[in-house]
C-alpha positions in Angstrom: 35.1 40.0 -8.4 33.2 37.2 -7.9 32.9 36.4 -4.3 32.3 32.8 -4.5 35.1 32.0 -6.5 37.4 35.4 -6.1 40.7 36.5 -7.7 43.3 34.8 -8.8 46.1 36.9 -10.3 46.1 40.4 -9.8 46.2 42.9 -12.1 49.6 43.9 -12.8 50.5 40.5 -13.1 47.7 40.5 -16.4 49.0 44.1 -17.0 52.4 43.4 -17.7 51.8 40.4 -19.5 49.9 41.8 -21.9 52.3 45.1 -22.3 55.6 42.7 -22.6 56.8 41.1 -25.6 55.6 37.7 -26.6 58.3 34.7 -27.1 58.8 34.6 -30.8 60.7 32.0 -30.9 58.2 29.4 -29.9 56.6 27.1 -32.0 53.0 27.9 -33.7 52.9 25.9 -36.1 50.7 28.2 -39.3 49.1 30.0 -36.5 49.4 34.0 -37.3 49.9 35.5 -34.3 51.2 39.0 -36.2 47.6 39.4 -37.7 45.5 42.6 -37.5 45.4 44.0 -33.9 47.1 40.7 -32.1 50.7 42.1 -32.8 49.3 44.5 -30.2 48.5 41.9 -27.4 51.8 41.0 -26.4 51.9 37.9 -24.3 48.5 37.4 -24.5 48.4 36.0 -27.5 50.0 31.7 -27.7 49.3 29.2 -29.9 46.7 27.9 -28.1 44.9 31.8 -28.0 45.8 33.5 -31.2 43.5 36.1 -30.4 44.4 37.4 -27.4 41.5 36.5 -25.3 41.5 37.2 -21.6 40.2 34.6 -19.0 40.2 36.2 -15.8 43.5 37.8 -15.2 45.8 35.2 -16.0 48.7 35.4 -18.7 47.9 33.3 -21.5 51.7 32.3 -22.1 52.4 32.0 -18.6 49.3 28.8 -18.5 50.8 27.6 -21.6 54.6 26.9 -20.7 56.1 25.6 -18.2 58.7 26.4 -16.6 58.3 30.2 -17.2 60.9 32.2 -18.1 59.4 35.6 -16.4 58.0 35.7 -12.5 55.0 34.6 -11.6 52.9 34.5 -9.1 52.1 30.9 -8.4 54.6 28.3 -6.6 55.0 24.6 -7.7 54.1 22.1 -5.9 54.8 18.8 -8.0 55.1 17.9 -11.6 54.3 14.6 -13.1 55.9 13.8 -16.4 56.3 10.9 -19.2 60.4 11.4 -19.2 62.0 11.4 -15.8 65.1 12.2 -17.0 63.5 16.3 -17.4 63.1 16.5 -13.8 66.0 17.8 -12.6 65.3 20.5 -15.3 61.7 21.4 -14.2 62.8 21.6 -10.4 65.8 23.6 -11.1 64.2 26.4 -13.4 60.7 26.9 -10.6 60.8 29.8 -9.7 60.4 28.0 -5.9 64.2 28.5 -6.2 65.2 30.0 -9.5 64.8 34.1 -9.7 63.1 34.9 -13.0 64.1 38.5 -14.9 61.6 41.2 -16.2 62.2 44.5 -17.9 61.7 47.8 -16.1 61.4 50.3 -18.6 58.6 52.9 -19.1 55.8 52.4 -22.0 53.1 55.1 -23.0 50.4 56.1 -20.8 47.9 53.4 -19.6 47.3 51.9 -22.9 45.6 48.5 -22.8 47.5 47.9 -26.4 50.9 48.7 -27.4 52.3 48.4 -30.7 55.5 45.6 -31.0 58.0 48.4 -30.9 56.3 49.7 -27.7 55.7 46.4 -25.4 58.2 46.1 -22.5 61.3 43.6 -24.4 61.2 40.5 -23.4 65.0 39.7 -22.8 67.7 41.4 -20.7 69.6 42.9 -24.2 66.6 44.5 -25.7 65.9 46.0 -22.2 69.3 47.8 -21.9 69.1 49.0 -25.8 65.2 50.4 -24.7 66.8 52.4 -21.8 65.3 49.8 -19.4 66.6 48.3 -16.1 66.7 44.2 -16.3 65.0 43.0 -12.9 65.6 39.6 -10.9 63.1 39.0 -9.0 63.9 36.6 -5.9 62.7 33.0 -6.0 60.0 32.0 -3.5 63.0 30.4 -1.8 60.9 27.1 -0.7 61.7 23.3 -2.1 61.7 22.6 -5.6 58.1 21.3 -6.6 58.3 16.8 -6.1 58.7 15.1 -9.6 57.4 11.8 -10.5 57.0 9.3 -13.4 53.7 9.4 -14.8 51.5 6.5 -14.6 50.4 5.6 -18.0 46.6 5.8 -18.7 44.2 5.2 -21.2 43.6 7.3 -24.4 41.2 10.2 -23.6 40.0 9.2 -20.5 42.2 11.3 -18.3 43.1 9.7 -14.5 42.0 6.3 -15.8 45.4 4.8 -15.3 43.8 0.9 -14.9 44.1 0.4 -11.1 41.0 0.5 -9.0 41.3 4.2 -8.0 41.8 7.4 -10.3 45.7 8.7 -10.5 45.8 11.2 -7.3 48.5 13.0 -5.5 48.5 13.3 -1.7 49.8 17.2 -1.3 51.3 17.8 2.0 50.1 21.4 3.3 53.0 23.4 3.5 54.5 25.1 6.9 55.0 28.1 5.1 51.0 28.7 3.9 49.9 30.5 7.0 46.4 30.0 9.3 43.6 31.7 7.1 45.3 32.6 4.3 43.5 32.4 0.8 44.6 30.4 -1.4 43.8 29.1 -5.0 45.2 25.3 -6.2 45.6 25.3 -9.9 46.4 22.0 -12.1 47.6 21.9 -15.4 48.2 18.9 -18.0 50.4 19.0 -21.6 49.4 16.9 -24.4 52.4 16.8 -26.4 51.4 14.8 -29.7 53.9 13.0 -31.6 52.6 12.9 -35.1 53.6 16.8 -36.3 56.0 14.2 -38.6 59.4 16.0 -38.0 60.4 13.1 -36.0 59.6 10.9 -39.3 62.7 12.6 -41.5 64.9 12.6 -38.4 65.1 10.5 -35.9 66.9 12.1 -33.3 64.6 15.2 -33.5 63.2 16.0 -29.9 59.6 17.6 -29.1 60.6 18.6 -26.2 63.9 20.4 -27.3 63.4 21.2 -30.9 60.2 22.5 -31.6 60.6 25.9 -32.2 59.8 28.6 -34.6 62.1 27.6 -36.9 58.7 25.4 -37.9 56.4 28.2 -38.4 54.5 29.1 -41.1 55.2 27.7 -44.4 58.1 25.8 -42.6 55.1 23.8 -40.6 54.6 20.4 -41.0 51.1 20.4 -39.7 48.8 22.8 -41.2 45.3 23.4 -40.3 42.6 21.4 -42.4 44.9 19.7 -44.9 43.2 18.5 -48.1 45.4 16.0 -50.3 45.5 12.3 -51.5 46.5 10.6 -48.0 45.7 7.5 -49.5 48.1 7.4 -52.4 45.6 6.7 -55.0 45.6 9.5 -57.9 43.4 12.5 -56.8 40.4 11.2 -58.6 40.4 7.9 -57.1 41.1 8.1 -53.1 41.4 11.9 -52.9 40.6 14.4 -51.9 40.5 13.8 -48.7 40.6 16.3 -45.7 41.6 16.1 -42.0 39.9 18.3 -39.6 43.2 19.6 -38.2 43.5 23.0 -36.0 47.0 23.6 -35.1 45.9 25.0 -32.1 45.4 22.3 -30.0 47.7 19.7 -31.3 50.0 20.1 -28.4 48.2 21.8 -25.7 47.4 22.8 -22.4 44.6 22.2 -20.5 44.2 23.8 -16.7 42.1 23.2 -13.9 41.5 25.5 -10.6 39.6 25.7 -7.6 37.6 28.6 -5.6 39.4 31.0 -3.2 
C-alpha cells in the first residue's frame, strides 16, 4: 500500500465482488461480457470494463451503479441529479438507511476465478437453491445522502455551469466521523446519453427505467463502429460511412477520489 495515498476498500470487499455473480440483467449494449475467461470474473466485469480489470480494490459494478443493490462500504453524502423527481428513490435505497442482502454460501478454496456455476448467486433464491444463507446487512443508520437539481452546464466542460464560480457543494463534516479517523471522499458523475435511439420508436421509453438487457446483443441499438449509408444516398454515393462508436462509454461513469 501506498502510503501517500493508502487503501481504500479492503480486500474482502474486492474479494467477494469478484467471486459473486454479475447482474445479468443490465444493459451492455454488444459488449460480451461471457467471452473467454471474463465469465470467470464475476462482478468485475461492467460495461464499462469488459475485461475484468482491477483498479485498486474497488468493485467495478459497485463504481458503476448507483444505488447498489449489495453492501458496500462507502456512505452517501449527496447526489446531484438532472430529474428531481428520482430523489426520493436514490435516498431511500442508500444504504445510509436501506440494509443491502448478500449470499453466504461456501465456494472452492481461495480461487481468484470461479466458473459461473461456482460464484456466490447474486439474489436471495439462487442463494437458498445453492445451500446458502441470504444475509441483510444493517444500514449505516445515518441521514439519507441531500439531493439536489443539477445546475445545467456546458457540453464537455464539466463544473462550467455559466456563473462566475465552478458548481461546488459545501459538505458539512459529519458528527458521526470521529477525531483522527481516516477517511477517503470519493465523487462520481453519470453521463447518460440520449441518442441509443430507443426513445425514437417509442416515446414513452425511459433510460433511466428501461434499459436493460433485453437490448443486448443483436437486440442493441447501438453497436460499436457502425459502417452504413447515414446519409441516405445509395452506398456508392454518400456511403460508406463509419462512426467511431464504443459502446463502452456511451453511458458511463466517471469517478474521482482523494488521498487517505
Amino acid at each position: 500500500v501506498d502510503p501517500a495515498s493508502g487503501r481504500h476498500e479492503s480486500f474482502d470487499f474486492y474479494d467477494a465482488c469478484r467471486k459473486r455473480q454479475r447482474n445479468k440483467g443490465l444493459y451492455v449494449a454488444d459488449q460480451n461480457l461471457d467471452q473467454g475467461n471474463r465469465q470467470n470474473l464475476g462482478a468485475t466485469v461492467t460495461r464499462q470494463n469488459p475485461n475484468g480489470q482491477r483498479r485498486g480494490l474497488e468493485c467495478p459494478e459497485e463504481r458503476d451503479y448507483y444505488p447498489y443493490w449489495h453492501p458496500t462500504e462507502w456512505r452517501d453524502a449527496a447526489v446531484f441529479t438532472s430529474d428531481t423527481s428520482r430523489c426520493g428513490f436514490y435516498q431511500s435505497e442508500s444504504q445510509n438507511v436501506q440494509g443491502k442482502g448478500q449470499c453466504k454460501v461456501t465456494v472452492p478454496g481461495n480461487a481468484a476465478t470461479l466458473s459461473p456455476d461456482q460464484q456466490i448467486p447474486n439474489n436471495e433464491e439462487a442463494c437458498k437453491q445453492r445451500g446458502g444463507t441470504w444475509e441483510e446487512i444493517e444500514p449505516w443508520d445515518i441521514d439519507p445522502p441531500k439531493c439536489f437539481a443539477l445546475p445545467e452546464s456546458r457540453d464537455n466542460h464539466l463544473g462550467n455551469i455559466g456563473t462566475t464560480e465552478p458548481q461546488y457543494y459545501t459538505w458539512r463534516v459529519p458528527d458521526t466521523i470521529k477525531d483522527n479517523d481516516a477517511c477517503v471522499l470519493r465523487i462520481r458523475y453519470n453521463i447518460t446519453s440520449s441518442d441509443l435511439g430507443v426513445e425514437k420508436d417509442d416515446p414513452a421509453f425511459d433510460l433511466f427505467s428501461d434499459l436493460d438487457s433485453s437490448f443486448n446483443g443483436d437486440n442493441s441499438k447501438l453497436k460499436g463502429d457502425p459502417k452504413k449509408d447515414f446519409v441516405g444516398m445509395g452506398m456508392q454515393v454518400s456511403g460508406p460511412l463509419q462512426l467511431q462508436v464504443n459502446t463502452q462509454q456511451f453511458g458511463r461513469t466517471f469517478e474521482d477520489r482523494t488521498h487517505v
